[in-house]
PyMOL Python script that loads the backbone (N, CA, C, O; Angstrom):
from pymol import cmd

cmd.read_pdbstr("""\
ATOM      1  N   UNK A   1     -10.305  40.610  -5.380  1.00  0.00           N
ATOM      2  CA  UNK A   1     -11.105  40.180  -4.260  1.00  0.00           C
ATOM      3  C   UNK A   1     -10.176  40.076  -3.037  1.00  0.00           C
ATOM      4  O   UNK A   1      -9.214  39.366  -3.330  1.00  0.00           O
ATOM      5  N   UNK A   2     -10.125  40.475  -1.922  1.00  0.00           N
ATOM      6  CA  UNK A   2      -9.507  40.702  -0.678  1.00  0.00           C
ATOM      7  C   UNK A   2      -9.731  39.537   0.043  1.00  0.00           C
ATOM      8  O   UNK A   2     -10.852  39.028   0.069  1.00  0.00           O
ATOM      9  N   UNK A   3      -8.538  38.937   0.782  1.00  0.00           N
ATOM     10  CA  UNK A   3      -8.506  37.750   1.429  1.00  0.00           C
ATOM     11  C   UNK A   3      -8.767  38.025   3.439  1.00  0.00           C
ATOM     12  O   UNK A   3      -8.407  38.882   4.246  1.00  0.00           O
ATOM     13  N   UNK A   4      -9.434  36.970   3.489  1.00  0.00           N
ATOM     14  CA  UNK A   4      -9.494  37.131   5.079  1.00  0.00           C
ATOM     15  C   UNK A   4      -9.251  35.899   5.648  1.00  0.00           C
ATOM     16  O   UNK A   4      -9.517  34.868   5.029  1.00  0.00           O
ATOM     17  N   UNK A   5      -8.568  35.882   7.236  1.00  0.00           N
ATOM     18  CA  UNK A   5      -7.603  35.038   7.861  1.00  0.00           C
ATOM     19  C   UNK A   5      -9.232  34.534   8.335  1.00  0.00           C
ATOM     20  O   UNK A   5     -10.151  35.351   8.381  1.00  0.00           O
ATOM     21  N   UNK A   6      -9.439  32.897   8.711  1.00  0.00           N
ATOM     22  CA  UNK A   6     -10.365  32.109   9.227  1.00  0.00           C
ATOM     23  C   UNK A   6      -9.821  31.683  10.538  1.00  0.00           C
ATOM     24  O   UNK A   6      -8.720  32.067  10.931  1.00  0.00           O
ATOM     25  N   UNK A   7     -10.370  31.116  11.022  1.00  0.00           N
ATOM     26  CA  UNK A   7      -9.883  30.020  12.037  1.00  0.00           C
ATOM     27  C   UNK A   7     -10.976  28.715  12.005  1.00  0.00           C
ATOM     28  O   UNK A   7     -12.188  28.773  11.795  1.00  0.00           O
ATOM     29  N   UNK A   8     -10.525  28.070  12.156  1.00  0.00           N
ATOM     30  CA  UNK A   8     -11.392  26.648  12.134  1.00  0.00           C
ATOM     31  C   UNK A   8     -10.836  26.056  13.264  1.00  0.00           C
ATOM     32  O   UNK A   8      -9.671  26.169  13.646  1.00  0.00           O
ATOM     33  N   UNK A   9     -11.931  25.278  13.889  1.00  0.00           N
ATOM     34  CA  UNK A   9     -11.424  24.668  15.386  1.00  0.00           C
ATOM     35  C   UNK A   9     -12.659  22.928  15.297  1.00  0.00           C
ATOM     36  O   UNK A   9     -13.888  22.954  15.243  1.00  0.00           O
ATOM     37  N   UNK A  10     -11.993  21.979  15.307  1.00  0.00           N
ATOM     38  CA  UNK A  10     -12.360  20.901  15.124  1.00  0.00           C
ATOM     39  C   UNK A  10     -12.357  20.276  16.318  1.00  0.00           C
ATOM     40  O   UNK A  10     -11.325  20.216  16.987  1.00  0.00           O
ATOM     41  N   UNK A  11     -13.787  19.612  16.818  1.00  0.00           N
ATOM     42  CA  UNK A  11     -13.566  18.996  18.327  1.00  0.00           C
ATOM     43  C   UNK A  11     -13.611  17.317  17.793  1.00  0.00           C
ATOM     44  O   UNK A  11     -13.739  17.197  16.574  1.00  0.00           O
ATOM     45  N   UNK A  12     -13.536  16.295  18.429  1.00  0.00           N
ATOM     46  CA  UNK A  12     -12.923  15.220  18.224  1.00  0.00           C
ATOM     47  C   UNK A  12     -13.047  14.202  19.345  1.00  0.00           C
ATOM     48  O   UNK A  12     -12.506  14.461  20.420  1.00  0.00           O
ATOM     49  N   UNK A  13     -13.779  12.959  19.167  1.00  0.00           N
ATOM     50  CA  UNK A  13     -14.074  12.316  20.136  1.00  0.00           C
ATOM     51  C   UNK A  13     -13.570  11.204  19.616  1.00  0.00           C
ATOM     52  O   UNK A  13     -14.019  10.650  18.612  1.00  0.00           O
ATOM     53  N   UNK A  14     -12.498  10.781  20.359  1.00  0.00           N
ATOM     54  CA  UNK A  14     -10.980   9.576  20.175  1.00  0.00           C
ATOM     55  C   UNK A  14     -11.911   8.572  21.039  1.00  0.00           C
ATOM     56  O   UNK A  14     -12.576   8.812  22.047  1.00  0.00           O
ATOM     57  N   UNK A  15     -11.755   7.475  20.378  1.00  0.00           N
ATOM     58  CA  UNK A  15     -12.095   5.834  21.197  1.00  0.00           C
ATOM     59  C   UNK A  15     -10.917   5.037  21.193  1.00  0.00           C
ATOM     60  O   UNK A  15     -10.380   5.255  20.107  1.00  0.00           O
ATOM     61  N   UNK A  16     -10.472   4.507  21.621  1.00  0.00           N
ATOM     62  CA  UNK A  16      -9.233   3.245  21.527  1.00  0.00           C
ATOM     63  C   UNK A  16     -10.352   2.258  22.015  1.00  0.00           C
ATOM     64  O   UNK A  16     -11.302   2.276  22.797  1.00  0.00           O
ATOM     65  N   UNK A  17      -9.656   1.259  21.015  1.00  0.00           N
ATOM     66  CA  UNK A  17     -10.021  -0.475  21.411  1.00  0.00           C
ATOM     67  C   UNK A  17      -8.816  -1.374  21.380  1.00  0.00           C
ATOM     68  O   UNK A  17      -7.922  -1.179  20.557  1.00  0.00           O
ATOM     69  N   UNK A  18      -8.767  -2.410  22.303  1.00  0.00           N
ATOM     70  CA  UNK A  18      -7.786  -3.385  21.693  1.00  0.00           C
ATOM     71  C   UNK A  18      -8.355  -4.846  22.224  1.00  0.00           C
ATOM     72  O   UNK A  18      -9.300  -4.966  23.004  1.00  0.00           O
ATOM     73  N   UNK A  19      -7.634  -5.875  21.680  1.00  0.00           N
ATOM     74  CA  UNK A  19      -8.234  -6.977  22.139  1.00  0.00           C
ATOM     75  C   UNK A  19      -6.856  -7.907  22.783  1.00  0.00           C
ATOM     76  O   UNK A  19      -5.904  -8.250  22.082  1.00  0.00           O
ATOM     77  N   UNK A  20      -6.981  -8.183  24.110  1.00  0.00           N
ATOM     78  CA  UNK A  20      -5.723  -9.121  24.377  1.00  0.00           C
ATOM     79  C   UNK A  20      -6.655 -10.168  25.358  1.00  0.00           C
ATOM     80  O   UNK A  20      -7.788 -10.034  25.820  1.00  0.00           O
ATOM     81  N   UNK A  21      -5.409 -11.538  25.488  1.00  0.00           N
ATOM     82  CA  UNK A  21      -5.562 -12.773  25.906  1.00  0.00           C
ATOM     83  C   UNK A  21      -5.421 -12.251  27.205  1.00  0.00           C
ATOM     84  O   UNK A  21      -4.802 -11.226  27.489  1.00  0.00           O
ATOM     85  N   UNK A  22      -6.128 -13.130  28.127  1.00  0.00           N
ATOM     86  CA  UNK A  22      -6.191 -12.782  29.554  1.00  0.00           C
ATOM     87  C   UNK A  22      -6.627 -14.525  29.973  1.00  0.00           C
ATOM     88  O   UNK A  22      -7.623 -15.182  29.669  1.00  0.00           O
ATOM     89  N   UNK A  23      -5.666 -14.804  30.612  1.00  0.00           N
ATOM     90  CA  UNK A  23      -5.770 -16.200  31.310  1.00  0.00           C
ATOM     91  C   UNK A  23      -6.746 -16.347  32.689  1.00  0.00           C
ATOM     92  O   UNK A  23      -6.475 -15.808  33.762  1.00  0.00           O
ATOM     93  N   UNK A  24      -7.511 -16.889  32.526  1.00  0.00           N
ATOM     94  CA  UNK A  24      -8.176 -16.963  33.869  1.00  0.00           C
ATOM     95  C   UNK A  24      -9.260 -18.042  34.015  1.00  0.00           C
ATOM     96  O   UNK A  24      -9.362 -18.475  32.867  1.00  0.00           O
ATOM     97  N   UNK A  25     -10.019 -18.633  34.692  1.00  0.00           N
ATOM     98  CA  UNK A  25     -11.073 -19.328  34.961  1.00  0.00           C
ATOM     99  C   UNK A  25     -11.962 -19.380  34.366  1.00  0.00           C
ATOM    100  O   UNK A  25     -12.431 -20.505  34.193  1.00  0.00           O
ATOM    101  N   UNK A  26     -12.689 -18.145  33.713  1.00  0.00           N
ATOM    102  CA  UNK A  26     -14.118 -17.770  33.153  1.00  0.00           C
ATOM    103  C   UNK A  26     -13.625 -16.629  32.478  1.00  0.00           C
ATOM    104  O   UNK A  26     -12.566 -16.038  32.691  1.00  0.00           O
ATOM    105  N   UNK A  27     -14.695 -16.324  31.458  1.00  0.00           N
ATOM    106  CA  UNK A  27     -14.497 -14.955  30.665  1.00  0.00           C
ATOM    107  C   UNK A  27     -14.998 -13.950  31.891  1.00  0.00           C
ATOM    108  O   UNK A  27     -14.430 -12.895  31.607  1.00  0.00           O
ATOM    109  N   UNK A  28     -15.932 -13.673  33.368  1.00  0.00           N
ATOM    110  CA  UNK A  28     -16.422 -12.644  33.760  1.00  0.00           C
ATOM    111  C   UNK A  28     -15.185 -12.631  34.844  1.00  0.00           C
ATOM    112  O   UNK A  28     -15.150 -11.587  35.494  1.00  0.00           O
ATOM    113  N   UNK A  29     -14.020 -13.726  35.208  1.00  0.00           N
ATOM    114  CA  UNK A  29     -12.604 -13.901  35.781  1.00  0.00           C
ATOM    115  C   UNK A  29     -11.894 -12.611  35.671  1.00  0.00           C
ATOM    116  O   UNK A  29     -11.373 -11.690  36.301  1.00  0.00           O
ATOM    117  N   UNK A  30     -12.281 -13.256  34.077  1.00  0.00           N
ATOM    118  CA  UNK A  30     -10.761 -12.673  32.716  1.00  0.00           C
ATOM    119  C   UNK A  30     -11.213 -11.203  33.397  1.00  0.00           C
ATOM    120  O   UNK A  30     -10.526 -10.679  34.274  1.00  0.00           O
ATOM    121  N   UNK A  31     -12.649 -10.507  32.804  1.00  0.00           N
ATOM    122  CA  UNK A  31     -12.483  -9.194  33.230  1.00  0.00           C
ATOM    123  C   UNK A  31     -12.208  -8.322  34.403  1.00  0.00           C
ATOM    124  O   UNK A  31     -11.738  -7.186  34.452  1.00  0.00           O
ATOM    125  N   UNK A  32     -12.783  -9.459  35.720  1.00  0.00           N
ATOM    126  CA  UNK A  32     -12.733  -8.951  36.676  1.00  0.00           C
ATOM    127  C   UNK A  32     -11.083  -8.856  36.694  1.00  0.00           C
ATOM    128  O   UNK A  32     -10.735  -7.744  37.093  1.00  0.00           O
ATOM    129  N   UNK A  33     -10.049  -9.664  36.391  1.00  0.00           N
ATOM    130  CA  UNK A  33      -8.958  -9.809  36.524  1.00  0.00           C
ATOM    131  C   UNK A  33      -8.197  -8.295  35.892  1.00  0.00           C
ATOM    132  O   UNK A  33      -7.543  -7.530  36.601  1.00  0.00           O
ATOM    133  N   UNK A  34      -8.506  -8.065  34.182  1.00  0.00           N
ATOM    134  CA  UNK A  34      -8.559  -7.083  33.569  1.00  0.00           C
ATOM    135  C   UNK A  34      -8.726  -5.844  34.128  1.00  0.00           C
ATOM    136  O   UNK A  34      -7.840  -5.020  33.902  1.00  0.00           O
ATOM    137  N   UNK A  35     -10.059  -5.387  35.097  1.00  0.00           N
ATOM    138  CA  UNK A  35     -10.162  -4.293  35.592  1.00  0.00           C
ATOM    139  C   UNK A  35      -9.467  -3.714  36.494  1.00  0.00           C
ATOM    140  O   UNK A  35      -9.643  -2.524  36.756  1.00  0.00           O
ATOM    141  N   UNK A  36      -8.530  -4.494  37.136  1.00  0.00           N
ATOM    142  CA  UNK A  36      -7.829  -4.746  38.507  1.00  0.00           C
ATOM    143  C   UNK A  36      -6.010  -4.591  37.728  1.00  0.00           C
ATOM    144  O   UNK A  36      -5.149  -4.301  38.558  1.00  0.00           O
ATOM    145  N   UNK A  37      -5.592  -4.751  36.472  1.00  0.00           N
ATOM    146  CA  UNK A  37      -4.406  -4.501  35.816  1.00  0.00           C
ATOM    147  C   UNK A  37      -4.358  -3.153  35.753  1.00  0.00           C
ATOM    148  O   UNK A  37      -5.049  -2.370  36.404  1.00  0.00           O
ATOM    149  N   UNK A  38      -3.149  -2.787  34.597  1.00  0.00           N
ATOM    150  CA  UNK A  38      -3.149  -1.548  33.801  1.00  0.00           C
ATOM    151  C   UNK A  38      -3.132  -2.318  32.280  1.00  0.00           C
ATOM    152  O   UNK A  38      -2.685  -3.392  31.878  1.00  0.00           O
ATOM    153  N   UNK A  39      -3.836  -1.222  31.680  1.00  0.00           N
ATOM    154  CA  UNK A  39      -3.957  -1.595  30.026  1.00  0.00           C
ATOM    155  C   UNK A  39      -2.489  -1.629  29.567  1.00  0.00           C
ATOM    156  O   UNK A  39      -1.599  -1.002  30.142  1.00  0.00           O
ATOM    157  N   UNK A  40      -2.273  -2.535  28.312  1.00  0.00           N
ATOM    158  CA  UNK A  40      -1.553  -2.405  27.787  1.00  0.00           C
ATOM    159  C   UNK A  40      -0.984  -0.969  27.327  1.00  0.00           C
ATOM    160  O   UNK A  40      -1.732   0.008  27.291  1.00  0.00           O
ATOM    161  N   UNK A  41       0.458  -0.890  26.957  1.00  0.00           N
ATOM    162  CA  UNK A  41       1.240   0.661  26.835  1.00  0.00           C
ATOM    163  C   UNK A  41       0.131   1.006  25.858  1.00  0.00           C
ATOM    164  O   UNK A  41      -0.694   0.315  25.261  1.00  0.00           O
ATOM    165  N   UNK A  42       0.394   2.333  25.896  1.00  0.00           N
ATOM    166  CA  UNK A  42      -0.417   3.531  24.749  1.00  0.00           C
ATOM    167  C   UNK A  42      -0.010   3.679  23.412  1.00  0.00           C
ATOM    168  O   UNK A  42      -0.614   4.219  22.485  1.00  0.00           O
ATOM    169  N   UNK A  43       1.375   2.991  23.430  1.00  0.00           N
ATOM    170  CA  UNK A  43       2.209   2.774  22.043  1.00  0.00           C
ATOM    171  C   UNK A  43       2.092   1.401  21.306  1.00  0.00           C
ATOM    172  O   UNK A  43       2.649   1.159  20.235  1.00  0.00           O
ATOM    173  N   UNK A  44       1.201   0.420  22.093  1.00  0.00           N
ATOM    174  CA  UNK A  44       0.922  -0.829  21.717  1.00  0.00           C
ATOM    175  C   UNK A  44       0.507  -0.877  20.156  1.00  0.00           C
ATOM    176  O   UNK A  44      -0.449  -0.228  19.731  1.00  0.00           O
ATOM    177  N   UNK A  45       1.135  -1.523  19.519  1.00  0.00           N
ATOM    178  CA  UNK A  45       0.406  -1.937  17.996  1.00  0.00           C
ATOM    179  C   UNK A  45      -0.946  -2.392  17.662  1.00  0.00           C
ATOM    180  O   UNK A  45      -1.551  -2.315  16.593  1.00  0.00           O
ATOM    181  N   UNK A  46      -1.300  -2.883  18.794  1.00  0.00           N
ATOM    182  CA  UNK A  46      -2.900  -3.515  18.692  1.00  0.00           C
ATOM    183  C   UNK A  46      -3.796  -2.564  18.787  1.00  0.00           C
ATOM    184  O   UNK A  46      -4.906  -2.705  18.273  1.00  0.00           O
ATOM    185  N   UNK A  47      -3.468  -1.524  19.418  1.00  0.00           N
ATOM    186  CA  UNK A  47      -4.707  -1.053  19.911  1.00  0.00           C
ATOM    187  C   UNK A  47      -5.159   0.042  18.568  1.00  0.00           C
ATOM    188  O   UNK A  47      -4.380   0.460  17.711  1.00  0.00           O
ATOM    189  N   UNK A  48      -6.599   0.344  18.675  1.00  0.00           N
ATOM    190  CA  UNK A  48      -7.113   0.843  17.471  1.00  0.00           C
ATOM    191  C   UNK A  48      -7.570   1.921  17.669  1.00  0.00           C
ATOM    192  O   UNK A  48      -8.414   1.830  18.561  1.00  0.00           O
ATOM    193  N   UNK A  49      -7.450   3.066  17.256  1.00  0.00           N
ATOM    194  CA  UNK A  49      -8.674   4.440  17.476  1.00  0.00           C
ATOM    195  C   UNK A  49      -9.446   4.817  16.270  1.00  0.00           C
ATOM    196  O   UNK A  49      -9.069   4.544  15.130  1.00  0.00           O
ATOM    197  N   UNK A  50     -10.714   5.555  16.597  1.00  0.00           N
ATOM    198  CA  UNK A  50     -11.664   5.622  16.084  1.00  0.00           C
ATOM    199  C   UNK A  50     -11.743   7.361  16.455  1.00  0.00           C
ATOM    200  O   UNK A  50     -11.989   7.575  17.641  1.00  0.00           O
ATOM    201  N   UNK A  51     -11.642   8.053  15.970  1.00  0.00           N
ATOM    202  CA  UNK A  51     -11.867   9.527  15.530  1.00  0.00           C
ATOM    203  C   UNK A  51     -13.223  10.000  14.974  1.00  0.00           C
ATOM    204  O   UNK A  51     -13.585   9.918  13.800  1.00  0.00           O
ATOM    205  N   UNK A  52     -13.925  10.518  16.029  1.00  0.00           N
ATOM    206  CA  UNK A  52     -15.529  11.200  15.004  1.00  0.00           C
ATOM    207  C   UNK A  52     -15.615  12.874  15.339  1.00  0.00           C
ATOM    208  O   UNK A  52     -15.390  13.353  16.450  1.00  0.00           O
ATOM    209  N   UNK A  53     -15.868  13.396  14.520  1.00  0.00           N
ATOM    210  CA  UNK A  53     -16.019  14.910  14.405  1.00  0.00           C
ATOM    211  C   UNK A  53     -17.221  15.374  15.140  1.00  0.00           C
ATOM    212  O   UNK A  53     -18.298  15.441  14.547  1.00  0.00           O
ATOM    213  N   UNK A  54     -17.081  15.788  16.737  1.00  0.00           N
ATOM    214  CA  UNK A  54     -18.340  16.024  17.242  1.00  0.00           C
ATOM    215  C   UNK A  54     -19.078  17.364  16.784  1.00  0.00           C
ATOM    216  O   UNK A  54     -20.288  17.341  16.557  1.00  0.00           O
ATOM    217  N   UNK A  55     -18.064  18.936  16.608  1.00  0.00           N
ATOM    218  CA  UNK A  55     -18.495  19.461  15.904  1.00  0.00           C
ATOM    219  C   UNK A  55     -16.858  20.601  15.347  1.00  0.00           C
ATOM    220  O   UNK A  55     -15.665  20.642  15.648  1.00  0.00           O
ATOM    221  N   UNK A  56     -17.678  21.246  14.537  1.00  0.00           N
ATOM    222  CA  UNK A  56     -16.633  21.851  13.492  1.00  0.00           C
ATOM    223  C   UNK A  56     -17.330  23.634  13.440  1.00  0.00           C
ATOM    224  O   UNK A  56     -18.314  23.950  12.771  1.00  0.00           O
ATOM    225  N   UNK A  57     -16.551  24.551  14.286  1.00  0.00           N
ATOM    226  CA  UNK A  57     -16.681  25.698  14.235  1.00  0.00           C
ATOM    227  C   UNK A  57     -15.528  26.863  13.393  1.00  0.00           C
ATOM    228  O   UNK A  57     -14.327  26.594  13.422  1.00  0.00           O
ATOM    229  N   UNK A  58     -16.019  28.137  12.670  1.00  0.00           N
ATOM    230  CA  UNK A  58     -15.470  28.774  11.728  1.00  0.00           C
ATOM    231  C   UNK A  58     -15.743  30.465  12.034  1.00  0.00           C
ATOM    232  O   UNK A  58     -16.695  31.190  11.745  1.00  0.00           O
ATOM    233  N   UNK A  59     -14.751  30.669  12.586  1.00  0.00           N
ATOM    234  CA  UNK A  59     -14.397  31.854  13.264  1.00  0.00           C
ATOM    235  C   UNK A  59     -13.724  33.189  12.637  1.00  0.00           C
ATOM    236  O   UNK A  59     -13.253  32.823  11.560  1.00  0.00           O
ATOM    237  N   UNK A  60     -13.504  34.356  12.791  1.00  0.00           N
ATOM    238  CA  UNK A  60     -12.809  35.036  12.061  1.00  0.00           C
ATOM    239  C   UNK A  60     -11.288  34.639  13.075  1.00  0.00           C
ATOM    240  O   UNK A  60     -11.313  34.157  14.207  1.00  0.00           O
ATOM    241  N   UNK A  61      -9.952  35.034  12.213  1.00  0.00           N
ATOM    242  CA  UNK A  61      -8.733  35.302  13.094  1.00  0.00           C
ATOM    243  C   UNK A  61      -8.474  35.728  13.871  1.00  0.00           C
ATOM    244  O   UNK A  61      -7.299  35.684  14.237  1.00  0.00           O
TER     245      UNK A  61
END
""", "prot")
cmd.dss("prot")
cmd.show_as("cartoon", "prot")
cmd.util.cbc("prot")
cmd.orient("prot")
């Protein structure tokens, strides 16, 4: 039986979450305060991603 080269191409919709302390007056403070920062680094330990397969196509080579 004779082999043939595929290609597969996987698209991918990444979420990050994280949760940090933010000192302020009120929790709607905290965010307004929050929106107005920069997020914590991208290498942070906290933060979490979530990976979903939006779709999955199968091509010849």
């Amino acid at each position: 039986m004779p082999k043939f080269n595929v290609r597969i191409v996987q698209v991918f919709r990444a979420q990050r979450s994280i949760t940090i302390e933010v000192e302020a007056e009120s929790l709607d403070d905290a965010i307004d305060k929050q929106e107005e920062e920069l997020s914590p680094a991208m290498d942070d330990p906290r933060w979490r991603t979530e990976w979903n397969l939006m779709n999955e196509e199968v091509t010849p080579a």
